[in-house]
PDB file of N, H, CA, C and O in Angstrom:
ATOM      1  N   UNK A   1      -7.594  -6.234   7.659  1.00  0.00           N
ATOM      2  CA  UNK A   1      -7.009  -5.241   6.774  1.00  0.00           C
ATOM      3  C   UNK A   1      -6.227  -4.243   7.628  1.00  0.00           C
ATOM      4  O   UNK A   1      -6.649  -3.832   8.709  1.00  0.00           O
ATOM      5  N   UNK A   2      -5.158  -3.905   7.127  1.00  0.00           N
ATOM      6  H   UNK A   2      -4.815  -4.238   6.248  1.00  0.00           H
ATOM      7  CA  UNK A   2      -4.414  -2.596   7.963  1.00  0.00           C
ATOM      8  C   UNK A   2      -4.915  -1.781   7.716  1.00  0.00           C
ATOM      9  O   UNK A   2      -5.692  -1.645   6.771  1.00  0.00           O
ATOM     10  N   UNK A   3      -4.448  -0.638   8.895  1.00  0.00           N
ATOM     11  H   UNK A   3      -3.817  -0.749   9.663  1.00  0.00           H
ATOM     12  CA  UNK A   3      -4.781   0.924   8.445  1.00  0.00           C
ATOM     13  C   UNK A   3      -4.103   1.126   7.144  1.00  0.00           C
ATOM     14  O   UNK A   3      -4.846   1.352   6.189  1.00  0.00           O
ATOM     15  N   UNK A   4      -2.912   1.088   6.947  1.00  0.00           N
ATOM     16  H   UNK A   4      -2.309   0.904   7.723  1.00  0.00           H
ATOM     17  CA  UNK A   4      -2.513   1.453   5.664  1.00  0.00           C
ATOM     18  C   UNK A   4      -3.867   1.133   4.033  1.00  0.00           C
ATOM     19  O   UNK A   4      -4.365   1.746   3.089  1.00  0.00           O
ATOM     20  N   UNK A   5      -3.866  -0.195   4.658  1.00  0.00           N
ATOM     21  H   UNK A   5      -3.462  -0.693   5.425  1.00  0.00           H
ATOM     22  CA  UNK A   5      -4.832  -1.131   3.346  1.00  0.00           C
ATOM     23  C   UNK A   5      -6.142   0.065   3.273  1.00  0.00           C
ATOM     24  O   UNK A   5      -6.535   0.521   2.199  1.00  0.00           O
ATOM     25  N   UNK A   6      -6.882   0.579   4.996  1.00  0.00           N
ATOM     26  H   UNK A   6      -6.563   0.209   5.868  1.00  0.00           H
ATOM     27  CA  UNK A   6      -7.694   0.710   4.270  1.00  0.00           C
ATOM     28  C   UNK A   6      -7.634   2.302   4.026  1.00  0.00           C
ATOM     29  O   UNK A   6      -8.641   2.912   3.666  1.00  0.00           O
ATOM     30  N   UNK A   7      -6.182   3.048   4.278  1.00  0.00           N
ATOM     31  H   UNK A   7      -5.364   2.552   4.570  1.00  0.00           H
ATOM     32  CA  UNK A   7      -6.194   4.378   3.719  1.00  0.00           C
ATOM     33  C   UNK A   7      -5.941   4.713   2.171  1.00  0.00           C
ATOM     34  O   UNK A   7      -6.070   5.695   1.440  1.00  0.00           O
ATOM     35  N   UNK A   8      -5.398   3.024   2.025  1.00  0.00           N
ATOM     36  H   UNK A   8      -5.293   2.227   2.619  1.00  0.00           H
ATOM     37  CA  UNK A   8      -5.282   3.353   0.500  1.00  0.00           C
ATOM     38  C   UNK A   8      -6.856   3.366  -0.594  1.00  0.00           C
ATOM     39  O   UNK A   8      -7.245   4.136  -1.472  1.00  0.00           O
ATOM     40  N   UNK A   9      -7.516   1.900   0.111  1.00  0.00           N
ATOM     41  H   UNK A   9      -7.200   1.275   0.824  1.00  0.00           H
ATOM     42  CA  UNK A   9      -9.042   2.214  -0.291  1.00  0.00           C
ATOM     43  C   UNK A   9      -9.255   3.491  -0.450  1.00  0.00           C
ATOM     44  O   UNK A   9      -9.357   3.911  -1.603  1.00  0.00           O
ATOM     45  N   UNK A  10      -9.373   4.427   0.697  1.00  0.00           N
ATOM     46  H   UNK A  10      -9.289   4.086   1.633  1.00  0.00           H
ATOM     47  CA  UNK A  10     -10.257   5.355   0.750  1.00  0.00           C
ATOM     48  C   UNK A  10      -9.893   6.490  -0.010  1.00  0.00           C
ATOM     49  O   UNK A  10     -10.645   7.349  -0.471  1.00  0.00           O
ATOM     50  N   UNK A  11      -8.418   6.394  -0.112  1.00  0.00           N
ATOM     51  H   UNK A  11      -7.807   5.697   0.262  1.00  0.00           H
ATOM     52  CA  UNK A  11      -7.448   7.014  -1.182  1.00  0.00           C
ATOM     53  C   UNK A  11      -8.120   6.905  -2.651  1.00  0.00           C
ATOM     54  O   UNK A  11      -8.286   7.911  -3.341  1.00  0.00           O
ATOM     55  N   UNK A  12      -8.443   5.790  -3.019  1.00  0.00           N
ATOM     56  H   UNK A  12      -8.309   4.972  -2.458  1.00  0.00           H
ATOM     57  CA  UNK A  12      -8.664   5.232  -4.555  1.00  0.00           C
ATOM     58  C   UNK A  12      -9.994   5.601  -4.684  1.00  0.00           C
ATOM     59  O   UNK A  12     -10.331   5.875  -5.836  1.00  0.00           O
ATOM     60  N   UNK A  13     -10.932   5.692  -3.736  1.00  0.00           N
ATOM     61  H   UNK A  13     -10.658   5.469  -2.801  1.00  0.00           H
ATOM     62  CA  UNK A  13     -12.485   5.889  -3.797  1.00  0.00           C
ATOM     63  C   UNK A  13     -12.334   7.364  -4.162  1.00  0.00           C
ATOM     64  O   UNK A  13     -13.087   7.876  -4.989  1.00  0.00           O
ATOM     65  N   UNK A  14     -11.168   8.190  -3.427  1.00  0.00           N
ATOM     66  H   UNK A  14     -10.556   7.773  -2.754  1.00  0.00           H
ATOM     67  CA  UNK A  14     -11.426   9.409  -3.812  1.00  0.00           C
ATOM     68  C   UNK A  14     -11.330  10.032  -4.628  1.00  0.00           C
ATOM     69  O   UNK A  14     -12.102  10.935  -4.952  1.00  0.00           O
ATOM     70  N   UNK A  15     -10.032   9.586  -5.334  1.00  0.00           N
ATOM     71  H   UNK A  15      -9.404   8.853  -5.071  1.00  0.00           H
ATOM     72  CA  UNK A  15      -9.774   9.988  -6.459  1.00  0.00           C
ATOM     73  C   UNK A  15     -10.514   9.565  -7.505  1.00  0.00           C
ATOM     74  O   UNK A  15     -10.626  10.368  -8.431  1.00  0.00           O
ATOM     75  N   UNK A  16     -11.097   8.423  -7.615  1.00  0.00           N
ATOM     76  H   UNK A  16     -11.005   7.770  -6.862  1.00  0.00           H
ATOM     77  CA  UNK A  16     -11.957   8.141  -8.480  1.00  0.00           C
ATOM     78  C   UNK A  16     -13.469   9.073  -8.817  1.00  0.00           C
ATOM     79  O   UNK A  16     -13.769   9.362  -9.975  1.00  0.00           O
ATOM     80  N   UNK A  17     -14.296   9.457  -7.673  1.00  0.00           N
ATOM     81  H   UNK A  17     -14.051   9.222  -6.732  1.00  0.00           H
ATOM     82  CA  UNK A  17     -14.931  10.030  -7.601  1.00  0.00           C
ATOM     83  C   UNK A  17     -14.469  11.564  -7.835  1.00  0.00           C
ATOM     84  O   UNK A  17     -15.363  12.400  -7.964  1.00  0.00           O
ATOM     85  N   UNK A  18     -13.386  11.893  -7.885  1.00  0.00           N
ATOM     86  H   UNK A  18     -12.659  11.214  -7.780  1.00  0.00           H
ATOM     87  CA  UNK A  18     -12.689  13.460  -8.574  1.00  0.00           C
ATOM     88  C   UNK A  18     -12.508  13.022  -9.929  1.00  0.00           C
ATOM     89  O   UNK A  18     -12.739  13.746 -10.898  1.00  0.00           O
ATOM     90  N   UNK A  19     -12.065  11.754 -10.005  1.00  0.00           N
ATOM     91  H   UNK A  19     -11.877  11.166  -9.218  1.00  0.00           H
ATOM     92  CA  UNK A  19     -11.807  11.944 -11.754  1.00  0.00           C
ATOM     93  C   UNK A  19     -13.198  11.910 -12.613  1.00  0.00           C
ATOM     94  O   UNK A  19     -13.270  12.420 -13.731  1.00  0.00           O
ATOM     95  N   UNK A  20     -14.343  11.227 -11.944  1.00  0.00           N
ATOM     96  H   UNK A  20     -14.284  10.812 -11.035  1.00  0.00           H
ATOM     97  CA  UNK A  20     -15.427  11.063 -12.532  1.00  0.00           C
ATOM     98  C   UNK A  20     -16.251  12.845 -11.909  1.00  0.00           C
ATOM     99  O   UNK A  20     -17.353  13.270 -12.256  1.00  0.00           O
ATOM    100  N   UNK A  21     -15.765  13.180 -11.442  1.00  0.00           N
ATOM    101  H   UNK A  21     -14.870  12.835 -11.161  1.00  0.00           H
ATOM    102  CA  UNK A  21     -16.831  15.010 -11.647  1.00  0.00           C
ATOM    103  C   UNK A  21     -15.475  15.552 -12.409  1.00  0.00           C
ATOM    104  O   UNK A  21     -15.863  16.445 -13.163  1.00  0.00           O
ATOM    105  N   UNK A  22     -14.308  15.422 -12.511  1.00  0.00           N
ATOM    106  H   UNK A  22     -13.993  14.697 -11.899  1.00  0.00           H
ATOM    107  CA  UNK A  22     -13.405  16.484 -13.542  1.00  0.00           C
ATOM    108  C   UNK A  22     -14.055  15.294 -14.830  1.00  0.00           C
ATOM    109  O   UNK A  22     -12.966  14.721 -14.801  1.00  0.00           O
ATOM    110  N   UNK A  23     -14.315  15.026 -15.173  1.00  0.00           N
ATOM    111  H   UNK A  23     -15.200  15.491 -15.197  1.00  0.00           H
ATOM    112  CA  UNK A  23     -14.573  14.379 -16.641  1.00  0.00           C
ATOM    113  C   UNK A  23     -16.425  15.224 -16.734  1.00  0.00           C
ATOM    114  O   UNK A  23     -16.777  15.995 -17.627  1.00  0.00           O
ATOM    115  N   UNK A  24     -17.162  14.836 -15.731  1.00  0.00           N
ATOM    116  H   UNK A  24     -16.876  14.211 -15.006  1.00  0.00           H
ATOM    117  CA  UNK A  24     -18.154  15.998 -16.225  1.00  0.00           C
ATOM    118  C   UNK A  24     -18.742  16.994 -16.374  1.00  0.00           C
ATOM    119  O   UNK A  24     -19.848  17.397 -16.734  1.00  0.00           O
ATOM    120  N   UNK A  25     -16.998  17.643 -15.737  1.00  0.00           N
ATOM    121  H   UNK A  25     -16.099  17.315 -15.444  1.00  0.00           H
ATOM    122  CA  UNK A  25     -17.438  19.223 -15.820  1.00  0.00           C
ATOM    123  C   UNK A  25     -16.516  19.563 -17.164  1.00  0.00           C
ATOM    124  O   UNK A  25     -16.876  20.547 -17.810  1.00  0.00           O
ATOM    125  N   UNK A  26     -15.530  18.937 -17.563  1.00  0.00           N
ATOM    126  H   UNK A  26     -15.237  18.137 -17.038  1.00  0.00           H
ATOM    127  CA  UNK A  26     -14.629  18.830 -18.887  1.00  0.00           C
ATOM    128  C   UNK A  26     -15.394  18.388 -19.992  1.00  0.00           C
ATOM    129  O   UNK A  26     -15.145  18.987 -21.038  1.00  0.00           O
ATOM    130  N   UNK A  27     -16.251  17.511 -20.046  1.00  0.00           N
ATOM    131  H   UNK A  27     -16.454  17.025 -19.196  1.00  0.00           H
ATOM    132  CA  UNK A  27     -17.404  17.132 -20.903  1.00  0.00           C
ATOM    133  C   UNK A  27     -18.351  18.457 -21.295  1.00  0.00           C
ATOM    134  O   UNK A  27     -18.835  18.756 -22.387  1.00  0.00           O
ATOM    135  N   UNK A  28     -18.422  19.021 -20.232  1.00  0.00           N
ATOM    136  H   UNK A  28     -18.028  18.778 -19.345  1.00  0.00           H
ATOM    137  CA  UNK A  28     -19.757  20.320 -20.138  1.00  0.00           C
ATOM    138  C   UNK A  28     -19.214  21.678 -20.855  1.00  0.00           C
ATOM    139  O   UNK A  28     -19.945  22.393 -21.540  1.00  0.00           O
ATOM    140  N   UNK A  29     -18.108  21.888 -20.657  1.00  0.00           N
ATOM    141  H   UNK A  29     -17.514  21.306 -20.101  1.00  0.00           H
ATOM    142  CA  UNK A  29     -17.163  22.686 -21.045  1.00  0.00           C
ATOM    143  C   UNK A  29     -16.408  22.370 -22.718  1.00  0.00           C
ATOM    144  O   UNK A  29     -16.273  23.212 -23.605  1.00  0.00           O
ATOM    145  N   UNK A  30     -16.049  21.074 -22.766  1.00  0.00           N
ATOM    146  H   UNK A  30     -16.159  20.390 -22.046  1.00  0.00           H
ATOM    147  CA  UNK A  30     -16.397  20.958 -24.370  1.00  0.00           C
ATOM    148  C   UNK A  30     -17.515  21.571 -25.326  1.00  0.00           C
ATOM    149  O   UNK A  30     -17.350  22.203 -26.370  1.00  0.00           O
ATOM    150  N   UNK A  31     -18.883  21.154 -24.586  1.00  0.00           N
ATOM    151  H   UNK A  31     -19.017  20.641 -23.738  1.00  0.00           H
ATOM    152  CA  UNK A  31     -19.793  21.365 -25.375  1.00  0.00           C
ATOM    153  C   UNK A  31     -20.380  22.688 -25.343  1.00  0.00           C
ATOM    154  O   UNK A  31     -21.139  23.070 -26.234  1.00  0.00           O
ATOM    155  N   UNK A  32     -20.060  23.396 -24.357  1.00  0.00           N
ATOM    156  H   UNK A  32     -19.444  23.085 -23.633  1.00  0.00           H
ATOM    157  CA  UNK A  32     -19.758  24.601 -24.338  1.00  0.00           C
ATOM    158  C   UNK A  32     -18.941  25.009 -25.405  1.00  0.00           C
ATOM    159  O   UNK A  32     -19.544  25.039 -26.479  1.00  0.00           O
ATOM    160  N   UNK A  33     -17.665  25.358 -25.450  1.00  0.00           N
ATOM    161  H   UNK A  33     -17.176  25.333 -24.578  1.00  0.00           H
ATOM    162  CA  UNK A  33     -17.147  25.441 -26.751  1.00  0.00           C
ATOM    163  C   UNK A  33     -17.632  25.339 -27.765  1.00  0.00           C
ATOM    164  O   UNK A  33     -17.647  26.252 -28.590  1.00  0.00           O
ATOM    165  N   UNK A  34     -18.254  23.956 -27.979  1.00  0.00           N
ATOM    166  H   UNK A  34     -18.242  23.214 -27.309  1.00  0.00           H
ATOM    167  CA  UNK A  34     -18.782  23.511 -29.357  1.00  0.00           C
ATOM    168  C   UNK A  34     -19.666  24.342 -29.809  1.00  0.00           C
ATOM    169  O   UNK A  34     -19.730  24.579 -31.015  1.00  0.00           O
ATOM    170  N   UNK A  35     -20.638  25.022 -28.754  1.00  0.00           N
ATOM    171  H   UNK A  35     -20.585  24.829 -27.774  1.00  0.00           H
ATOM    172  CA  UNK A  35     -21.683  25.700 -29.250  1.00  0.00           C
ATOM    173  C   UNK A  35     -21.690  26.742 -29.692  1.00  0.00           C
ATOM    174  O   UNK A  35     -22.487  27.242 -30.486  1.00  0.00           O
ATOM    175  N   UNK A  36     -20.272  27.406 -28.933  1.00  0.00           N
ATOM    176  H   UNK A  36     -19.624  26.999 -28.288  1.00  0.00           H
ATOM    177  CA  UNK A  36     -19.694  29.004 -28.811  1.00  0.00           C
ATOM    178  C   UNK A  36     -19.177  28.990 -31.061  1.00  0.00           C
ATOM    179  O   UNK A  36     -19.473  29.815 -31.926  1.00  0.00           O
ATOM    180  N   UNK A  37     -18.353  27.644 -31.164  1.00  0.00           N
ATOM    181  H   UNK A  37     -18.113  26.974 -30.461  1.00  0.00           H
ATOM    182  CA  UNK A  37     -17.762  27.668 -32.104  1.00  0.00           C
ATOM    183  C   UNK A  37     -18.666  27.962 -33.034  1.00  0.00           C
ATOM    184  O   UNK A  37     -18.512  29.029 -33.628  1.00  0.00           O
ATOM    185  N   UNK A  38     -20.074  26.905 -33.463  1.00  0.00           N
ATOM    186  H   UNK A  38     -20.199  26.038 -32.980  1.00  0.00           H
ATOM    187  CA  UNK A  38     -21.556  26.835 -33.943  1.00  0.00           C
ATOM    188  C   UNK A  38     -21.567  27.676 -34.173  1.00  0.00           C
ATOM    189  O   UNK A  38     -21.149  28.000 -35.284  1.00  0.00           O
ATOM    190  N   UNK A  39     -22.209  28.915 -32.992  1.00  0.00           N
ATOM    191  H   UNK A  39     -22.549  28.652 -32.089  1.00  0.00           H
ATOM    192  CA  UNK A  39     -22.479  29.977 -33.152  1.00  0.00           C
ATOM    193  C   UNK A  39     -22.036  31.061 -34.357  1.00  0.00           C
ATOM    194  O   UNK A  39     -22.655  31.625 -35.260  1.00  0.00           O
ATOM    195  N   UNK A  40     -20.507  31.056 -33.857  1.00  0.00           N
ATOM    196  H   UNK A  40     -20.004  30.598 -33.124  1.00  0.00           H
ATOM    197  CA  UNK A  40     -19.642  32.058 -34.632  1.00  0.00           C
ATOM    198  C   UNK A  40     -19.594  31.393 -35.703  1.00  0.00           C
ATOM    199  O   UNK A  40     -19.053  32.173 -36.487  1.00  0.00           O
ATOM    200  N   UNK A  41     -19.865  30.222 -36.379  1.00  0.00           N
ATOM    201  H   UNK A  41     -20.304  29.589 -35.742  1.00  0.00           H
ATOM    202  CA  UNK A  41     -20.162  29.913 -37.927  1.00  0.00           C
ATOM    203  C   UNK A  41     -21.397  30.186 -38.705  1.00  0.00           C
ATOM    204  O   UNK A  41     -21.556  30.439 -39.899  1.00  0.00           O
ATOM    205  N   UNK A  42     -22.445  30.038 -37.461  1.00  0.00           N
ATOM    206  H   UNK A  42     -22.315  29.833 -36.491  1.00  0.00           H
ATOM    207  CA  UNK A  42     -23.553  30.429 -38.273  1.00  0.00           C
ATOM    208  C   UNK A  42     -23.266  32.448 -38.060  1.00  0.00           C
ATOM    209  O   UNK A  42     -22.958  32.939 -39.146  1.00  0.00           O
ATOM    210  N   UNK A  43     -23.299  32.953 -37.505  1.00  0.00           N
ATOM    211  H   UNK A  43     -23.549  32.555 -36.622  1.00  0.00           H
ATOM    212  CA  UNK A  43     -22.733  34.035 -37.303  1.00  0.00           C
ATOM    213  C   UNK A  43     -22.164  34.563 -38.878  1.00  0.00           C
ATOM    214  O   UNK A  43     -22.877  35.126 -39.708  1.00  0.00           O
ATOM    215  N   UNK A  44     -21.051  34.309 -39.010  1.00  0.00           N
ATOM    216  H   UNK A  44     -20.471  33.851 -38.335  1.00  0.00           H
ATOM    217  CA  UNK A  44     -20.187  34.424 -40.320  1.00  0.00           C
ATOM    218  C   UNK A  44     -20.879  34.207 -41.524  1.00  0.00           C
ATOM    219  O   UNK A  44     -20.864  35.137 -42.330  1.00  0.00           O
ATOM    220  N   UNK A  45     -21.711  32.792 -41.932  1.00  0.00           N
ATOM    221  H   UNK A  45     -21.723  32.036 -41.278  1.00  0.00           H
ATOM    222  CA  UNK A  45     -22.452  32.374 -43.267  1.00  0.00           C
ATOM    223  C   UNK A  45     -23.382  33.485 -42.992  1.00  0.00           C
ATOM    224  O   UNK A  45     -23.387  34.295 -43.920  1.00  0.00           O
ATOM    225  N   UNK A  46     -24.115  33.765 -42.085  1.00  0.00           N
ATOM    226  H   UNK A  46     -24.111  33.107 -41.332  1.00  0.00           H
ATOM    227  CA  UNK A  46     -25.056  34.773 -42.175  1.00  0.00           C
ATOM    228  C   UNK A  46     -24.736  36.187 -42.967  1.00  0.00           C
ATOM    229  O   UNK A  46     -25.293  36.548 -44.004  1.00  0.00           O
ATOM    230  N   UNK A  47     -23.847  36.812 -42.339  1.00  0.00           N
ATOM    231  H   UNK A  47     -23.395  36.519 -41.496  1.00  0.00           H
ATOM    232  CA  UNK A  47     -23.018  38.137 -42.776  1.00  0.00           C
ATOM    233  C   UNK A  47     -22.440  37.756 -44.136  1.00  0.00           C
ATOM    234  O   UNK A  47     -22.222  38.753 -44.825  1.00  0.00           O
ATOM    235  N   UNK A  48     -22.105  36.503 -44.767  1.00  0.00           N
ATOM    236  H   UNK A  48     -22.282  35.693 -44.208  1.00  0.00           H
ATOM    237  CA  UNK A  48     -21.768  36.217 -46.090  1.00  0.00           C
ATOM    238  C   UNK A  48     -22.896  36.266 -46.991  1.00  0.00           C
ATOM    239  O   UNK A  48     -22.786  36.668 -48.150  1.00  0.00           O
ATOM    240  N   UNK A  49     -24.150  35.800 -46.400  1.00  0.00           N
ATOM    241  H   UNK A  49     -24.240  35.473 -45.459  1.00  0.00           H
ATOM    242  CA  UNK A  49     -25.052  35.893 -46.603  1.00  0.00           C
ATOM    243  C   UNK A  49     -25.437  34.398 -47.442  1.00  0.00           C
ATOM    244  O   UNK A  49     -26.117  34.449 -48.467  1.00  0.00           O
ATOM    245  N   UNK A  50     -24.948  33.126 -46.913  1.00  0.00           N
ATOM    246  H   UNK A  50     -24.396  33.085 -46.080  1.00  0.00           H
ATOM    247  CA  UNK A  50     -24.693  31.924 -47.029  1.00  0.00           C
ATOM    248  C   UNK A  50     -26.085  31.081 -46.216  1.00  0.00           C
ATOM    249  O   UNK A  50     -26.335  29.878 -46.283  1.00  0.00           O
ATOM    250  N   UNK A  51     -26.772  32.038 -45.535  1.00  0.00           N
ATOM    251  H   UNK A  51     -26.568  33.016 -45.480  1.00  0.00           H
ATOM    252  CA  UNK A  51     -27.557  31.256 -44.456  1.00  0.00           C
ATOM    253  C   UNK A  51     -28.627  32.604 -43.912  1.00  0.00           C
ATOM    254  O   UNK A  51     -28.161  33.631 -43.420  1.00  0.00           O
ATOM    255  N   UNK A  52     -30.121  32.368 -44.109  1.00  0.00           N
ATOM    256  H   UNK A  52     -30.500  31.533 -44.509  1.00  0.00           H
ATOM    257  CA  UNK A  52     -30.909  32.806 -43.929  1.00  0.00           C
ATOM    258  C   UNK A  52     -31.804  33.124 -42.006  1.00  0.00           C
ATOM    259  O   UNK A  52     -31.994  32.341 -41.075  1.00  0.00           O
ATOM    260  N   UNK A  53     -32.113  34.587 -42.172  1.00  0.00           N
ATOM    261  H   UNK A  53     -31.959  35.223 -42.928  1.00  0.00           H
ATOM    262  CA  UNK A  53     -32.240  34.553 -40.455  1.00  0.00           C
ATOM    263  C   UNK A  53     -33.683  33.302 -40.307  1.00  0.00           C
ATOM    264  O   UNK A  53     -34.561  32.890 -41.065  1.00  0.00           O
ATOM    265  N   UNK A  54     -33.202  33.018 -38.647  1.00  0.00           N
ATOM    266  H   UNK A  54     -32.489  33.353 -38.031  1.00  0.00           H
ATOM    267  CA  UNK A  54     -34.184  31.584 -38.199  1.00  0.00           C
ATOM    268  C   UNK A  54     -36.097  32.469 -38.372  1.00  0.00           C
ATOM    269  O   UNK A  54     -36.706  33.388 -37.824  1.00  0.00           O
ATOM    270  N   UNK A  55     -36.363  31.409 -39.514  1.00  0.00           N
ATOM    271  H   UNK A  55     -35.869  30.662 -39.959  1.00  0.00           H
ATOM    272  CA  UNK A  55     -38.033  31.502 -39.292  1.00  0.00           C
ATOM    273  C   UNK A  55     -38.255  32.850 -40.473  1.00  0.00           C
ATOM    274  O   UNK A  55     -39.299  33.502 -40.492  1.00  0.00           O
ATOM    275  N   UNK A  56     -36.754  33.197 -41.698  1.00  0.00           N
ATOM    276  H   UNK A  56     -35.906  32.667 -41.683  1.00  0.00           H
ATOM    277  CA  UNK A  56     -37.286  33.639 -42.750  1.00  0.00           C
ATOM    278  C   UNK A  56     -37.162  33.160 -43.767  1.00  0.00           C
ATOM    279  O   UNK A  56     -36.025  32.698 -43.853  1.00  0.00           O
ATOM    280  N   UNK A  57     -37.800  32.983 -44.746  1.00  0.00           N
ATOM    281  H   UNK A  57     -38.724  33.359 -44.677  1.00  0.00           H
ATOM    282  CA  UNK A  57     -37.722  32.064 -46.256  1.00  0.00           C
ATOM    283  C   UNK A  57     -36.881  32.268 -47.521  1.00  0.00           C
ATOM    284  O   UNK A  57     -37.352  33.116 -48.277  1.00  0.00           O
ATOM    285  N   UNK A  58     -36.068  31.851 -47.809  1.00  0.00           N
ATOM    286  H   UNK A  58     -35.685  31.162 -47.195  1.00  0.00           H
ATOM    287  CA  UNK A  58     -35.301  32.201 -48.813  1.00  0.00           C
ATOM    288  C   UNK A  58     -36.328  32.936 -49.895  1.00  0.00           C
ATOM    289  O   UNK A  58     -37.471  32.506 -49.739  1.00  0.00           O
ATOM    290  N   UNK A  59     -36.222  33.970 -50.993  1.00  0.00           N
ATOM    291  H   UNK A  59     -35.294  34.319 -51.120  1.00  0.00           H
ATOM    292  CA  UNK A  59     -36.762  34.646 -51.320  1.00  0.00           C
ATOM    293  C   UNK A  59     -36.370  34.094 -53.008  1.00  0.00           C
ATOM    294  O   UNK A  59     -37.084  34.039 -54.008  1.00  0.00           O
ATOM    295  N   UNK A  60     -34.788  33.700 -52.769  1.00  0.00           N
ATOM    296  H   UNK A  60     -34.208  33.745 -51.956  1.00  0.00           H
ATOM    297  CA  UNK A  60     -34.119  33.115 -54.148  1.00  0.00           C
ATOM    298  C   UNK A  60     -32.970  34.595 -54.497  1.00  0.00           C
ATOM    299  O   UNK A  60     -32.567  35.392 -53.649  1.00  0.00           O
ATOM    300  N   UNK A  61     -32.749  34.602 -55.543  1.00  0.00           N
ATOM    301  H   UNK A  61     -33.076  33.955 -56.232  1.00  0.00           H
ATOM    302  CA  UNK A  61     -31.762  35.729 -55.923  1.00  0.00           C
ATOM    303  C   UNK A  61     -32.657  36.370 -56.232  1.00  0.00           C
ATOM    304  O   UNK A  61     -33.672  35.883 -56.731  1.00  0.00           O
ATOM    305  N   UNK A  62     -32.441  37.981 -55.941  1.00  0.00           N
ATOM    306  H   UNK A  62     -31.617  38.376 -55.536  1.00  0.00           H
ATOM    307  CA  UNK A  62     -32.481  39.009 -55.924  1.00  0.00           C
ATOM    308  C   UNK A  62     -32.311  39.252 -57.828  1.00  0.00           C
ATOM    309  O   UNK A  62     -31.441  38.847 -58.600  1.00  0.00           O
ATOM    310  N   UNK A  63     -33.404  39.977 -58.037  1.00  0.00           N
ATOM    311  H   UNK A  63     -34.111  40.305 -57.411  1.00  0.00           H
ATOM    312  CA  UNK A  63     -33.598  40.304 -59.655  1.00  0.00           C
ATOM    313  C   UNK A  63     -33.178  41.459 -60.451  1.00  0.00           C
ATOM    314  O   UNK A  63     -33.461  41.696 -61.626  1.00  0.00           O
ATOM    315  N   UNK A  64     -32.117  42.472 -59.250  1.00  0.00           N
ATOM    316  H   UNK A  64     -31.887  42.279 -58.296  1.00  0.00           H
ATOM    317  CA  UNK A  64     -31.821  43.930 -59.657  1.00  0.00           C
ATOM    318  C   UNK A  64     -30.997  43.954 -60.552  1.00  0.00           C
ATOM    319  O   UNK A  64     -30.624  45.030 -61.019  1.00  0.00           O
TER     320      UNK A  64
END
């Protein structure tokens, strides 16, 4: 194998191994987002009053 042949190997190993940690730090960071987004929905139904706080029981409508 030439030097060239095997700088290109070592070339392709590398980049491969960068594209596979930028895909799971881009993966991590999606779901990040996702959760941020979650959040600010349950957030919102709450204050609409669409969605009850965690671990209290709906009571039903209010009889005033």
């Amino acid at each position: 194998m030439s030097k060239y042949a095997q700088y290109a190997q070592k070339l392709d190993t590398a980049f491969k191994a960068a594209r596979e940690k930028y895909m799971e730090v881009y993966d991590a960071v999606k779901a990040a987002e996702k959760r941020v987004e979650d959040a600010k929905n349950e957030k919102d139904e709450y204050f609409r009053g669409d969605a009850h706080p965690p671990g209290r029981m709906c009571d039903g409508p209010s009889q005033s």
